[in-house]
N, C-alpha and C positions, 0 to 999 in steps of 0.2 A: 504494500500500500504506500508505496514511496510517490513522493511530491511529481506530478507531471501536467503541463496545462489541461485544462480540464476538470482538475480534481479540486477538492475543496480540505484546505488542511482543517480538521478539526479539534488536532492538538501536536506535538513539537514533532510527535513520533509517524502520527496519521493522515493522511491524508484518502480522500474515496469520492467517489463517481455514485451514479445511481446504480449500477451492476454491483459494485462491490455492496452497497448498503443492501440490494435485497439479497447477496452473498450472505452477508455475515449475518439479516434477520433467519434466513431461514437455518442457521447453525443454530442460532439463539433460541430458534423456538423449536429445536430437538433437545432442550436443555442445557446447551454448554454454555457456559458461563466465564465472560472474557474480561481479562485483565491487561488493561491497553497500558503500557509504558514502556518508553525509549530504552531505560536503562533498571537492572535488577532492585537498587537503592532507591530508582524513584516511586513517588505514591502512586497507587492504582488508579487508574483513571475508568469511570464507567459508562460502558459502550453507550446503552442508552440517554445518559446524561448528557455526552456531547454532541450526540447526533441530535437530540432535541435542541442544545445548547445555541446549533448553526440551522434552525429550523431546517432539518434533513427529512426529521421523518415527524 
């Protein structure tokens, strides 16, 4: 999900299209449950909150 025109960065590490967003909903609604960050030390960042955050979904 790396930065490319097009895309809409949602946060340092994400960046997504509309393919990737209904990608990653229908992961989500099989039950996996994703923890979005750049790096292991950073806070977890969560999928739906940011996708709402950039009115995505």
């Amino acid at each position: 999900m790396a930065h490319t025109e097009g895309k809409t960065m949602v946060s340092r590490a994400i960046s997504v299209d509309q393919d990737d967003i209904q990608t990653l909903k229908g992961i989500q609604d099989r039950g996996v449950k994703f923890d979005m960050r750049k790096a292991l030390d950073d806070s977890p960042e969560n999928l739906e909150h940011l996708l709402k955050k950039d009115n995505l979904i």
